[in-house]
N, C-alpha and C positions, 0 to 999 in steps of 0.2 A: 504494500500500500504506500503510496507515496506522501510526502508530509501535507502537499494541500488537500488531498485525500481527508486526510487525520485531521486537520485542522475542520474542515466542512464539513466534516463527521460532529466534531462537539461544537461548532456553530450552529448547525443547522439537524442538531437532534430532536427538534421537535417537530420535523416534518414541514417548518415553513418554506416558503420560497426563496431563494436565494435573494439577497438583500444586496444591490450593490456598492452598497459603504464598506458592508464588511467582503464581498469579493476582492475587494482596493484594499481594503486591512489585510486581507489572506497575503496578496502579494505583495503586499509591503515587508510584511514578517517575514516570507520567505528571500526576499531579497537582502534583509538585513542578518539574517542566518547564515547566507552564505558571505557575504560581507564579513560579517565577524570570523566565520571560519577561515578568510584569508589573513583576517589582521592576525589571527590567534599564530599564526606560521612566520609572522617575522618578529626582528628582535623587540623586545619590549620597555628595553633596559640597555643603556650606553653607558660602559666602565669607562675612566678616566687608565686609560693603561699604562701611565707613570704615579696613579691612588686611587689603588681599585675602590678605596672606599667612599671616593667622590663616583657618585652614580645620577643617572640622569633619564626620565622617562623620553622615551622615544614619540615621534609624531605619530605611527603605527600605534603605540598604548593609548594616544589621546585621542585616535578616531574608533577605536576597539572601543574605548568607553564613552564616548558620542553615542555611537551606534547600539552600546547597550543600554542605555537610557530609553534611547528612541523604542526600541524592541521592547523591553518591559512596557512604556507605557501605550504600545500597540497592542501587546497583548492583554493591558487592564482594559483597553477600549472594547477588546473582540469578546 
């Protein structure tokens, strides 16, 4: 079963019609899923490599956490 599958599954378990706010919600979510799955693949964290212990969040951790803001509160909408 595929994840818009499963999402339309518990959207639309009561038998109604498909609603197209939440179709637009459906693929928002999915878009920002995959989204995060790319951010989650690159570094997250820049070492200072003359003081490892000066460290530094990467532009990758700041759109990963964008994006999962955005996601959570897509899915408190759906």
């Amino acid at each position: 079963m595929s994840r818009r599958e499963d999402l339309e599954k518990i959207v639309f378990k009561d038998g109604s019609d498909n609603n197209i706010k939440a179709e637009k919600l459906i693929d928002e979510i999915i878009f920002l899923e995959e989204q995060m799955q790319y951010y989650r693949g690159l570094p997250q964290i820049k070492v200072n490599p003359n003081n490892p212990e000066q460290q530094k969040a990467t532009p990758a951790s700041k759109l990963y956490k964008e994006a999962l803001q955005q996601y959570n509160n897509s899915l408190r909408l759906l």
